[in-house]
Gaussian input, Z-matrix of N, CA and C with variables (Angstrom, degrees):
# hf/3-21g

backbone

0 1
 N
 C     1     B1
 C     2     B2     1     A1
 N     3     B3     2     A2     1     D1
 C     4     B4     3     A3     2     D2
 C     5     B5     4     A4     3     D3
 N     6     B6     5     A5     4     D4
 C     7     B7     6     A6     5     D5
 C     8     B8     7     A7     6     D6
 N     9     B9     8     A8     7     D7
 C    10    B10     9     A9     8     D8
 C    11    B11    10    A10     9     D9
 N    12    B12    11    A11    10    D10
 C    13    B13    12    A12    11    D11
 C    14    B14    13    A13    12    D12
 N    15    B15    14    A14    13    D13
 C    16    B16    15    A15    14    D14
 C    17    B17    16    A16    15    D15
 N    18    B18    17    A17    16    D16
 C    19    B19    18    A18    17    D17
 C    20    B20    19    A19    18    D18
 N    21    B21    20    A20    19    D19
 C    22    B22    21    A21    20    D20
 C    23    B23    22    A22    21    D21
 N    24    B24    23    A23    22    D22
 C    25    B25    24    A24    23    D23
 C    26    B26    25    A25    24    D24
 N    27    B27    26    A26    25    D25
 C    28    B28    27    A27    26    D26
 C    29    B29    28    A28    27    D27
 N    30    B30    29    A29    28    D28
 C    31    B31    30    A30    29    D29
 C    32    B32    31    A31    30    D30
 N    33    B33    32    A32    31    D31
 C    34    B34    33    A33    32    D32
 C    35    B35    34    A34    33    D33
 N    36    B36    35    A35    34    D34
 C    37    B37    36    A36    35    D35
 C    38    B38    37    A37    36    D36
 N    39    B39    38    A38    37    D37
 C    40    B40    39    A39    38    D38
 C    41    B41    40    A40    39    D39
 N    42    B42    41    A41    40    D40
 C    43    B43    42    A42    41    D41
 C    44    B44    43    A43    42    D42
 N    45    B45    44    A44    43    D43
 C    46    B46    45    A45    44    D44
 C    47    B47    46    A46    45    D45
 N    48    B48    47    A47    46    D46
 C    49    B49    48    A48    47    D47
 C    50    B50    49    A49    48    D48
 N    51    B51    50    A50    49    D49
 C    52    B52    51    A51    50    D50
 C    53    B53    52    A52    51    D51
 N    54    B54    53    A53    52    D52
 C    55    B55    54    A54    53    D53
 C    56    B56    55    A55    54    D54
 N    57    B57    56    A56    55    D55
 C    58    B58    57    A57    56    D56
 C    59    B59    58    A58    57    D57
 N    60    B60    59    A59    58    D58
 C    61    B61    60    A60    59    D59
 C    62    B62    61    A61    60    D60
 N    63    B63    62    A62    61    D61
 C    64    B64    63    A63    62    D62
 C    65    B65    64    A64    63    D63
 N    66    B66    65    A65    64    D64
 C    67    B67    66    A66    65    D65
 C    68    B68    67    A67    66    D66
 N    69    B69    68    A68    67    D67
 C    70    B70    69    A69    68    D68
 C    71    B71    70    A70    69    D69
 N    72    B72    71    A71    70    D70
 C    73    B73    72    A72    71    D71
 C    74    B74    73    A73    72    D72
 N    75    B75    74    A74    73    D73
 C    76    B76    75    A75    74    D74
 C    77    B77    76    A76    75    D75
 N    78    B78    77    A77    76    D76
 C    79    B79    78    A78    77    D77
 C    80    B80    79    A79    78    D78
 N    81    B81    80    A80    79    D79
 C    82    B82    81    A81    80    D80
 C    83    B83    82    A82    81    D81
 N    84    B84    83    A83    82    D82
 C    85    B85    84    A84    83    D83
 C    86    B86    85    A85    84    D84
 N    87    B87    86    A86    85    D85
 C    88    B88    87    A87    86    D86
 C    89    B89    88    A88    87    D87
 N    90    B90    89    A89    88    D88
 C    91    B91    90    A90    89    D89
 C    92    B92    91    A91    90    D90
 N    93    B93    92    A92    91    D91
 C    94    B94    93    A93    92    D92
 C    95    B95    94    A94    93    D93
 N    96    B96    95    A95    94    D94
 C    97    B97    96    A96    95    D95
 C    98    B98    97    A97    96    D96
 N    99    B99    98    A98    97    D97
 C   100   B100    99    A99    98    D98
 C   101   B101   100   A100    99    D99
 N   102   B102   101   A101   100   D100
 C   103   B103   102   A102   101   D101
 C   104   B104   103   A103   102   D102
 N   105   B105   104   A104   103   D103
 C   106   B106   105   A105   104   D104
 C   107   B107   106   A106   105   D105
 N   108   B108   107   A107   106   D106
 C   109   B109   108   A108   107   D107
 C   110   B110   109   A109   108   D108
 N   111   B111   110   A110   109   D109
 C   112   B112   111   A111   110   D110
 C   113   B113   112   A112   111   D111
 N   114   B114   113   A113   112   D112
 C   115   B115   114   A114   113   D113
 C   116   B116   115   A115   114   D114
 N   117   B117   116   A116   115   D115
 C   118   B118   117   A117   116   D116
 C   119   B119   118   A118   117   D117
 N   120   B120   119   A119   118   D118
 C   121   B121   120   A120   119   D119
 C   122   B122   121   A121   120   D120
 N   123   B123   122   A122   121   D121
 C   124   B124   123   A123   122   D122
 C   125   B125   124   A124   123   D123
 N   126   B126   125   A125   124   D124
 C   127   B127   126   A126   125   D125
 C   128   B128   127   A127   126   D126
 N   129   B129   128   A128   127   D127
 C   130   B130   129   A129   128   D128
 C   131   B131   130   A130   129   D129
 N   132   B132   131   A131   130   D130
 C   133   B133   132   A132   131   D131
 C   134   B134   133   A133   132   D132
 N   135   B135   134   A134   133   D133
 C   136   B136   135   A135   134   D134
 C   137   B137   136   A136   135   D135
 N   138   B138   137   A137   136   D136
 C   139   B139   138   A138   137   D137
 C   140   B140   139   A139   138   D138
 N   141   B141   140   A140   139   D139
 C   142   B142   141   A141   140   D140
 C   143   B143   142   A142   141   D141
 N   144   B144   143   A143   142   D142
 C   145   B145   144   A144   143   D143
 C   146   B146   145   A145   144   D144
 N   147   B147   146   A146   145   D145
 C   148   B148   147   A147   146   D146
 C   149   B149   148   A148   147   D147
 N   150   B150   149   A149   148   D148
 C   151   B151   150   A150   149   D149
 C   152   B152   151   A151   150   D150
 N   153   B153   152   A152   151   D151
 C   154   B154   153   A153   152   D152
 C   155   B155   154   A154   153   D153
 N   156   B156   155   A155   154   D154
 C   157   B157   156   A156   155   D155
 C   158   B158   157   A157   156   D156
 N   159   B159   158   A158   157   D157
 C   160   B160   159   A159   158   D158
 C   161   B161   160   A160   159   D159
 N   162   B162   161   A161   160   D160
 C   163   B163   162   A162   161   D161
 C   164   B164   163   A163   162   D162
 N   165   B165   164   A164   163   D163
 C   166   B166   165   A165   164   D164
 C   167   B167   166   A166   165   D165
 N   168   B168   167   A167   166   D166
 C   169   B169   168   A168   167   D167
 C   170   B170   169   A169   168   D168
 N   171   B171   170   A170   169   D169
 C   172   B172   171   A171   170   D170
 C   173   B173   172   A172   171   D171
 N   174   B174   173   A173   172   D172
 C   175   B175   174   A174   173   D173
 C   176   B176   175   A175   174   D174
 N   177   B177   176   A176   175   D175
 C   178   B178   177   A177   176   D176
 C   179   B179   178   A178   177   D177
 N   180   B180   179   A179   178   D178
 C   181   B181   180   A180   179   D179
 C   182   B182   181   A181   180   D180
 N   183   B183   182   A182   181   D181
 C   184   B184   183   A183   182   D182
 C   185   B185   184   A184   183   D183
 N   186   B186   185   A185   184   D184
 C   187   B187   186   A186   185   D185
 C   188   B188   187   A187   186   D186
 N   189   B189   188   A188   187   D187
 C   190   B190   189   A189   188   D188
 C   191   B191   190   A190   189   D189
 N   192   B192   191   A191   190   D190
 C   193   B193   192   A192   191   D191
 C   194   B194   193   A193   192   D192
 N   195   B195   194   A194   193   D193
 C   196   B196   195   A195   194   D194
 C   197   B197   196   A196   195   D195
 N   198   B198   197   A197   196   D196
 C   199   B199   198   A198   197   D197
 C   200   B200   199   A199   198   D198
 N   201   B201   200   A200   199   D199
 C   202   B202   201   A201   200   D200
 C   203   B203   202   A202   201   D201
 N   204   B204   203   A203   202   D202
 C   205   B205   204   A204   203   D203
 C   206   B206   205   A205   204   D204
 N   207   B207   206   A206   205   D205
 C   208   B208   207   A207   206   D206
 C   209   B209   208   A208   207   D207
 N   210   B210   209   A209   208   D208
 C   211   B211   210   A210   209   D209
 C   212   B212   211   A211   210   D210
 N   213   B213   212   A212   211   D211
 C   214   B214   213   A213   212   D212
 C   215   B215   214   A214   213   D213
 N   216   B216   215   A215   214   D214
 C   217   B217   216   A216   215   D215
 C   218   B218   217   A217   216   D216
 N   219   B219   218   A218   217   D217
 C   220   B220   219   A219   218   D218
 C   221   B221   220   A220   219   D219
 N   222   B222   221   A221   220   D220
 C   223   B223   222   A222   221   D221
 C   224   B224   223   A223   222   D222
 N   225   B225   224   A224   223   D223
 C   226   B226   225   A225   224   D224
 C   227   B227   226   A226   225   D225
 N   228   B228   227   A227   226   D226
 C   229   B229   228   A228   227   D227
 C   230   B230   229   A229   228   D228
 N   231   B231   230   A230   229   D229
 C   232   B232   231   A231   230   D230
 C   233   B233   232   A232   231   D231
 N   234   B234   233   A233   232   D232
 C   235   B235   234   A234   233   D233
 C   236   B236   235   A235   234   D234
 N   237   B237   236   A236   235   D235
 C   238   B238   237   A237   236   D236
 C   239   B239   238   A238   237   D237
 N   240   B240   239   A239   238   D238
 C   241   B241   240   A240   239   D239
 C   242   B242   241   A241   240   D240
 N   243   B243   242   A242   241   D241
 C   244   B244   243   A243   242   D242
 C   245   B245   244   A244   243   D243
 N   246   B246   245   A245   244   D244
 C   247   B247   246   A246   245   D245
 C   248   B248   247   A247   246   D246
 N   249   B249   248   A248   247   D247
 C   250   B250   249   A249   248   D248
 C   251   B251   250   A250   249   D249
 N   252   B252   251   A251   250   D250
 C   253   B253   252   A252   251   D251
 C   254   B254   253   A253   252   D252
 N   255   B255   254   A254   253   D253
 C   256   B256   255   A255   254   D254
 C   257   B257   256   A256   255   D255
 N   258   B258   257   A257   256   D256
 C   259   B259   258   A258   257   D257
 C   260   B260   259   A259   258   D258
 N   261   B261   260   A260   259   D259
 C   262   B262   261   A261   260   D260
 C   263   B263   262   A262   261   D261
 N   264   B264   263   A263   262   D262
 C   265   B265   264   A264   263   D263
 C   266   B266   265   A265   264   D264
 N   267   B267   266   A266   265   D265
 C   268   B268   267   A267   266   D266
 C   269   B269   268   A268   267   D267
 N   270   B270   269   A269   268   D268
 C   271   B271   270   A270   269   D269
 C   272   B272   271   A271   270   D270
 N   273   B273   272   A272   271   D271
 C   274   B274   273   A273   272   D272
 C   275   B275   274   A274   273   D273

   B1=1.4437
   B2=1.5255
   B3=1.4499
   B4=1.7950
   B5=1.3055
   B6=1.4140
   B7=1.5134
   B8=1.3944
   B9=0.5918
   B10=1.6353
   B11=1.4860
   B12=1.0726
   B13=1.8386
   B14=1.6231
   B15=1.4314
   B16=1.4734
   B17=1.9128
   B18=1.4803
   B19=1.6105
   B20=1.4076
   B21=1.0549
   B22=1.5529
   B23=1.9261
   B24=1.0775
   B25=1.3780
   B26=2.1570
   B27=1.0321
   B28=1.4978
   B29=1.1944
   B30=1.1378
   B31=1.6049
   B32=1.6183
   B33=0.9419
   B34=1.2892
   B35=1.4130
   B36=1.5555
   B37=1.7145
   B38=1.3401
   B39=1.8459
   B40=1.5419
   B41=1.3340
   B42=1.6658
   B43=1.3233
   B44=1.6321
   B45=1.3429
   B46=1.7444
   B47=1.7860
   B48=1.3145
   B49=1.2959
   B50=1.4171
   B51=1.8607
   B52=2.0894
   B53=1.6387
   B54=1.0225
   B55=1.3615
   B56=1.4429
   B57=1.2055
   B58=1.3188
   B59=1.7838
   B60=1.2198
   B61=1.3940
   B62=1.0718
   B63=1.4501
   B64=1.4267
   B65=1.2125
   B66=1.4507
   B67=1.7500
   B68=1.8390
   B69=1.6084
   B70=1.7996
   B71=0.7360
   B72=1.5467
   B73=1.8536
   B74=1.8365
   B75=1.6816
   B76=1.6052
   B77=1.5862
   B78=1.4902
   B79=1.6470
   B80=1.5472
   B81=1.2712
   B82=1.5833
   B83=1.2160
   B84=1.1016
   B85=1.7145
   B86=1.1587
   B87=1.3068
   B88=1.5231
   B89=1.8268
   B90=1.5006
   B91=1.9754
   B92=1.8871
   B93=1.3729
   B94=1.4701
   B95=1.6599
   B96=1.4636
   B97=1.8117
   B98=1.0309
   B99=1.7950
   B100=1.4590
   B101=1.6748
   B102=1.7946
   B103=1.8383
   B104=1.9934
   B105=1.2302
   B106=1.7815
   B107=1.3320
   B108=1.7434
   B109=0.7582
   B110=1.3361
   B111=1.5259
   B112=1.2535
   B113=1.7837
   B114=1.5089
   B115=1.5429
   B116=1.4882
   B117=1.5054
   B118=1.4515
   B119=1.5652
   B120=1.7376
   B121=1.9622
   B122=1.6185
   B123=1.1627
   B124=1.5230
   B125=1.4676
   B126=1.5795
   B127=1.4025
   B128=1.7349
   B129=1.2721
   B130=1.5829
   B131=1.5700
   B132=1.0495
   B133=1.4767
   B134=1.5089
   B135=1.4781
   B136=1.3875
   B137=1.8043
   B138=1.6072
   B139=1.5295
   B140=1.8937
   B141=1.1622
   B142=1.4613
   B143=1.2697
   B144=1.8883
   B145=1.4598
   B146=1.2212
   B147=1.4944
   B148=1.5171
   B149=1.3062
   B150=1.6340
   B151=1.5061
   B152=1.7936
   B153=1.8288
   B154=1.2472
   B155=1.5129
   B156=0.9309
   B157=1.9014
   B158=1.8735
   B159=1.0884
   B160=1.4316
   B161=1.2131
   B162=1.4732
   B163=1.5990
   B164=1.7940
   B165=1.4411
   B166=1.4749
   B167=1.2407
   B168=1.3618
   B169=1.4880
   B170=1.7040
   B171=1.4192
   B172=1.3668
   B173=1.6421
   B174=1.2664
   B175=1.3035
   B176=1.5531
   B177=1.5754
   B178=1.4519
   B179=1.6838
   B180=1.2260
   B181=1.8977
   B182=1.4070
   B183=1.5302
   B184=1.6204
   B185=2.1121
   B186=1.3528
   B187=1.7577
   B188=1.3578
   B189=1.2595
   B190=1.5975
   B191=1.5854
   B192=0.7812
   B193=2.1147
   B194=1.4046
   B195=1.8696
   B196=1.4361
   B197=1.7372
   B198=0.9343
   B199=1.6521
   B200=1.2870
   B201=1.7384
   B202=1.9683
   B203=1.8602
   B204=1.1918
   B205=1.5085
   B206=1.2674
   B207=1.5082
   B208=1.2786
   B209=1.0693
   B210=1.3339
   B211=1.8316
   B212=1.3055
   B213=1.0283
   B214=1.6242
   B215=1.6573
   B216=1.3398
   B217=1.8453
   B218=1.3718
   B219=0.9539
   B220=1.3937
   B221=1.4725
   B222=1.5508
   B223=1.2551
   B224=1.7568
   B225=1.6595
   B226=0.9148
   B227=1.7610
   B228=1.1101
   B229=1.3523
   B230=1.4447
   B231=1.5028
   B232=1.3503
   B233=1.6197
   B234=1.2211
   B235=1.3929
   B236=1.5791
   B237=1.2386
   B238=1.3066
   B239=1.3273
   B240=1.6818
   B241=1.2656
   B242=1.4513
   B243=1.4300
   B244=1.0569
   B245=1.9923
   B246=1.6019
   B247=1.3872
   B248=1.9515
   B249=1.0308
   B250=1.1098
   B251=2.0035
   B252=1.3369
   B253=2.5995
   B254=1.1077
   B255=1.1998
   B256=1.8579
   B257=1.4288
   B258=1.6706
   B259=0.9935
   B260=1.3539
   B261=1.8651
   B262=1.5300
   B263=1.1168
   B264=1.6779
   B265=1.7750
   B266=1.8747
   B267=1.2036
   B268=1.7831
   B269=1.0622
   B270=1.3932
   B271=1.8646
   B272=1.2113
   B273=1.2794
   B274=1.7790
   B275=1.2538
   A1=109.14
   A2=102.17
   A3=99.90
   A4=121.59
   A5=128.71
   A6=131.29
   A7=118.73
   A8=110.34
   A9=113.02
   A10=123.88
   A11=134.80
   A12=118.97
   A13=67.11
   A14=90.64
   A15=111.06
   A16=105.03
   A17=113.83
   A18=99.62
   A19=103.07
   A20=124.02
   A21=110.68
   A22=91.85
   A23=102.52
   A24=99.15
   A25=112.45
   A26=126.92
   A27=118.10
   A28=124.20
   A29=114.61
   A30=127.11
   A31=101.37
   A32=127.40
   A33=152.64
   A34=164.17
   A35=112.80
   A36=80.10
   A37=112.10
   A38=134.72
   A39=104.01
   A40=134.60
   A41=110.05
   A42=112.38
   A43=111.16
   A44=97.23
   A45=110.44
   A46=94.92
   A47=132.06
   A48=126.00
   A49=131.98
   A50=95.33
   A51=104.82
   A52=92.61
   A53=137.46
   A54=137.79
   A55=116.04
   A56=112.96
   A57=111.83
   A58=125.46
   A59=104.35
   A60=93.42
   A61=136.20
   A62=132.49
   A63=130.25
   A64=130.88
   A65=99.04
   A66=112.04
   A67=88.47
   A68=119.18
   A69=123.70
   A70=64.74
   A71=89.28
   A72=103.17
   A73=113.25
   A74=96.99
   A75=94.23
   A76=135.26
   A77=96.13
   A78=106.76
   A79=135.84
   A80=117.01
   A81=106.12
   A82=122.96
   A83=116.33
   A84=136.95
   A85=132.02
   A86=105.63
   A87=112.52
   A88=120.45
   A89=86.61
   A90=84.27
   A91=84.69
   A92=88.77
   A93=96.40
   A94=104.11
   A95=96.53
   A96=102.45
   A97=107.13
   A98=99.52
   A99=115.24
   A100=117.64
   A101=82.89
   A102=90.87
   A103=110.40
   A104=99.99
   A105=90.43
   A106=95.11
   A107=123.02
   A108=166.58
   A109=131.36
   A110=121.76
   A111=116.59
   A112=111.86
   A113=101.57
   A114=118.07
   A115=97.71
   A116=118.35
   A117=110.17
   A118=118.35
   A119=79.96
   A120=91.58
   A121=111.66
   A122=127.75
   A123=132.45
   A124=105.22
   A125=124.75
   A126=128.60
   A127=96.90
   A128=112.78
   A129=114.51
   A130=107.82
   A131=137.72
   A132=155.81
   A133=101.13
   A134=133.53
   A135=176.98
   A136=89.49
   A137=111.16
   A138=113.33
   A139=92.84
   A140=108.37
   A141=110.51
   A142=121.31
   A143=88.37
   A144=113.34
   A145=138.15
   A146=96.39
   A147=110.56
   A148=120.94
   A149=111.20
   A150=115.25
   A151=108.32
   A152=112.10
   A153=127.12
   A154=71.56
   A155=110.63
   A156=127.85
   A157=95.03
   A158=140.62
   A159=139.82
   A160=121.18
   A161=118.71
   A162=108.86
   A163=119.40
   A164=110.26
   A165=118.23
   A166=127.48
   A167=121.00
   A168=125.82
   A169=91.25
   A170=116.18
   A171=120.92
   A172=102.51
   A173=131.94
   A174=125.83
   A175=96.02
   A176=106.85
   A177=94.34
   A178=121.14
   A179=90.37
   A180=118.10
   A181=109.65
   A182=114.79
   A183=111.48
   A184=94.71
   A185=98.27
   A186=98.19
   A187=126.54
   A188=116.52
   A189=109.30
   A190=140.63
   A191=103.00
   A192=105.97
   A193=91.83
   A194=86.93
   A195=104.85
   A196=114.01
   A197=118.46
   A198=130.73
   A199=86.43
   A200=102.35
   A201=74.58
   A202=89.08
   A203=112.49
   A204=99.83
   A205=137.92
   A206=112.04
   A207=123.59
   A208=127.04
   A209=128.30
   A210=121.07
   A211=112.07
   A212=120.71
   A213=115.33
   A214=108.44
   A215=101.47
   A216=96.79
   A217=127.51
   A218=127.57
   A219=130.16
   A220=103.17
   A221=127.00
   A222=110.86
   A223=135.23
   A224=86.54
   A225=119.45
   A226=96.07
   A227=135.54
   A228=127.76
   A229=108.38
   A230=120.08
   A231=154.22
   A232=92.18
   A233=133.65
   A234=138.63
   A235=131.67
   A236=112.28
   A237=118.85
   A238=118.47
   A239=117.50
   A240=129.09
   A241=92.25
   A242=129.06
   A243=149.93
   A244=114.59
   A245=103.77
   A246=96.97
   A247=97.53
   A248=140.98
   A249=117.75
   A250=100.29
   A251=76.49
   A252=67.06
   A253=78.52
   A254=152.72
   A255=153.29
   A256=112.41
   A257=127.20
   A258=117.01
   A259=118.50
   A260=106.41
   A261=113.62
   A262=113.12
   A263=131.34
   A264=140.69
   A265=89.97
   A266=141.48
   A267=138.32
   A268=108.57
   A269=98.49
   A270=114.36
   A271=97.73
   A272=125.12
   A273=149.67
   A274=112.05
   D1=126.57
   D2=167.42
   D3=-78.95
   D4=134.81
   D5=167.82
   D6=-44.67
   D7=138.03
   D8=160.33
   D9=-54.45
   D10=167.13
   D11=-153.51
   D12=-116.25
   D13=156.38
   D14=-172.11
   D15=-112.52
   D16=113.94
   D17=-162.38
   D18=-75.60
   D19=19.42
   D20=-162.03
   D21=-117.20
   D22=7.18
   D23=178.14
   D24=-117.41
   D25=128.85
   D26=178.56
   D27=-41.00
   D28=140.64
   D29=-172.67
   D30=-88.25
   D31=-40.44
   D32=176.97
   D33=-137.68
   D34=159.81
   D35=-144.11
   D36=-73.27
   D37=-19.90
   D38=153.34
   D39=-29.49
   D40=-41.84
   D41=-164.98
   D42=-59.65
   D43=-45.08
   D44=-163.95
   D45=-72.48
   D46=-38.14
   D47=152.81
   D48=-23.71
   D49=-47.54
   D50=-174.85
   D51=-93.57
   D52=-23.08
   D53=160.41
   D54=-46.29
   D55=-74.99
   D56=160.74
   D57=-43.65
   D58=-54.78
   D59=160.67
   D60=-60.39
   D61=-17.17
   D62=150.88
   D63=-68.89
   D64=-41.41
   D65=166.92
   D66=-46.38
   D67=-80.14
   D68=-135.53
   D69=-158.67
   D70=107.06
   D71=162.84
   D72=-100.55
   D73=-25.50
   D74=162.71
   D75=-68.73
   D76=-18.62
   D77=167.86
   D78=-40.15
   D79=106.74
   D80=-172.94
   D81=-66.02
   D82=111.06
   D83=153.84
   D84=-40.68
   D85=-62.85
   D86=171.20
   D87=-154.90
   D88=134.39
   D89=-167.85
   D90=-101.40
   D91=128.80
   D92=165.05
   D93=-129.85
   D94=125.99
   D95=-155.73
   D96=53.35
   D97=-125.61
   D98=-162.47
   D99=-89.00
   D100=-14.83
   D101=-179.56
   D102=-65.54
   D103=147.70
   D104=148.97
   D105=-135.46
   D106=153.01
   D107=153.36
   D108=-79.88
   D109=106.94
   D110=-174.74
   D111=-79.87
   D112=-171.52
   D113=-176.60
   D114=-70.28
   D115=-51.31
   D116=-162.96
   D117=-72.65
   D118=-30.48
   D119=177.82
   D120=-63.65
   D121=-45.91
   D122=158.14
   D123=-32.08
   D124=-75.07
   D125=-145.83
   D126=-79.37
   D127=-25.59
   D128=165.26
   D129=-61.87
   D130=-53.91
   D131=-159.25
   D132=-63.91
   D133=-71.25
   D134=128.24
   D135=8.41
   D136=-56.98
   D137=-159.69
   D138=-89.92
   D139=-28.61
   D140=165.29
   D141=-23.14
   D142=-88.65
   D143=167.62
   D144=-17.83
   D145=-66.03
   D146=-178.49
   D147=-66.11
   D148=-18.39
   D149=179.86
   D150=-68.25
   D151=-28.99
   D152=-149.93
   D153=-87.06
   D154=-81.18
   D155=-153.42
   D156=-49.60
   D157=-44.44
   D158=138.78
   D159=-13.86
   D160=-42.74
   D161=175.39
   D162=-102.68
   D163=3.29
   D164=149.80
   D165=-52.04
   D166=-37.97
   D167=150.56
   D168=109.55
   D169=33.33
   D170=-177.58
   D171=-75.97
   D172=-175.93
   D173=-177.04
   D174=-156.45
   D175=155.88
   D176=178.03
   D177=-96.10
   D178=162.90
   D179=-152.22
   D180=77.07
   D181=19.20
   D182=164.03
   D183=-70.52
   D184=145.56
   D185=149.59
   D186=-107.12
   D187=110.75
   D188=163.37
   D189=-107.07
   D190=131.29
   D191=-166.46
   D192=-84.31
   D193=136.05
   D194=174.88
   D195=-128.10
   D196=158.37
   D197=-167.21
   D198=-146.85
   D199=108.72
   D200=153.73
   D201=-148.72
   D202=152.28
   D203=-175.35
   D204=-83.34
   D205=-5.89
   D206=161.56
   D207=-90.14
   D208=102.39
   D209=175.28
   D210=-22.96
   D211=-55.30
   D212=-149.61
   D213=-76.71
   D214=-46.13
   D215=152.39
   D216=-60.24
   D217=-34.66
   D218=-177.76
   D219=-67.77
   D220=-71.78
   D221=144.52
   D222=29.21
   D223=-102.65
   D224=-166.01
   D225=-61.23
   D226=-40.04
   D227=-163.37
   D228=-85.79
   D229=-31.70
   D230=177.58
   D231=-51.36
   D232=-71.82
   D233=130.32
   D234=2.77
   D235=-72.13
   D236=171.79
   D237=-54.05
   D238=-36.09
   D239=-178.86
   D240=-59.03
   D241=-94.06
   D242=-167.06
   D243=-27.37
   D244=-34.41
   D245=170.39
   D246=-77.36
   D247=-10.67
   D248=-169.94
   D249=-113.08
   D250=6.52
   D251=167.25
   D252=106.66
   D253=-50.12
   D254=-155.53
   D255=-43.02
   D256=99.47
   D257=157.18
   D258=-70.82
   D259=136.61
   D260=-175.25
   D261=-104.00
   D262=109.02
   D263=178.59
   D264=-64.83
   D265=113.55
   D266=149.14
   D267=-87.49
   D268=135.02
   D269=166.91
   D270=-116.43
   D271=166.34
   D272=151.05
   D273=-104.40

C-alpha cells in the first residue's frame, strides 16, 4: 500500500529549496567556484525567474531547452521552470 502524500512536506524541488530557506537561509546551497550561495539567495533567484519566464506566456507541460553556461544559473532557471509545470530539455 502507498501512503498518502503528506501536504506538509514539498512536492518539489523548488519547494524543498524555500524550505530550506526558511529553515537556514544562510546555509550554503551551492558553491560554484569560488562563489557560495546561500538557501535564500537560491529561493530569491528561482522566484525571480519564474516571475520573468511567467511573462513569456509559456504554459505548463510546455518544454523548453536551456543552455546556459553557468551552473548556478542554469540551475536556478532549470528550477523556475519546474515550479511553473515547465519541462526543462539541458544541454552542456
Amino acid at each position: 500500500m502507498i501512503p498518502a502524500a503528506d501536504p506538509s512536506r514539498p512536492t518539489t524541488n523548488a519547494a524543498h529549496v524555500a524550505a530550506h530557506a526558511e529553515a537556514r537561509p544562510r546555509a550554503v546551497a551551492v558553491i560554484n567556484g569560488e562563489e557560495k550561495r546561500s538557501y535564500a539567495r537560491l529561493n530569491r533567484d528561482i522566484t525571480r525567474f519564474a516571475a520573468l519566464l511567467f511573462q513569456c506566456s509559456l504554459q505548463p507541460r510546455d518544454t523548453v531547452a536551456i543552455e546556459w553556461g553557468d551552473p548556478y544559473t542554469h540551475w536556478a532557471i532549470t528550477l523556475a521552470l519546474e515550479t511553473l509545470g515547465i519541462t526543462a530539455a539541458t544541454f552542456t
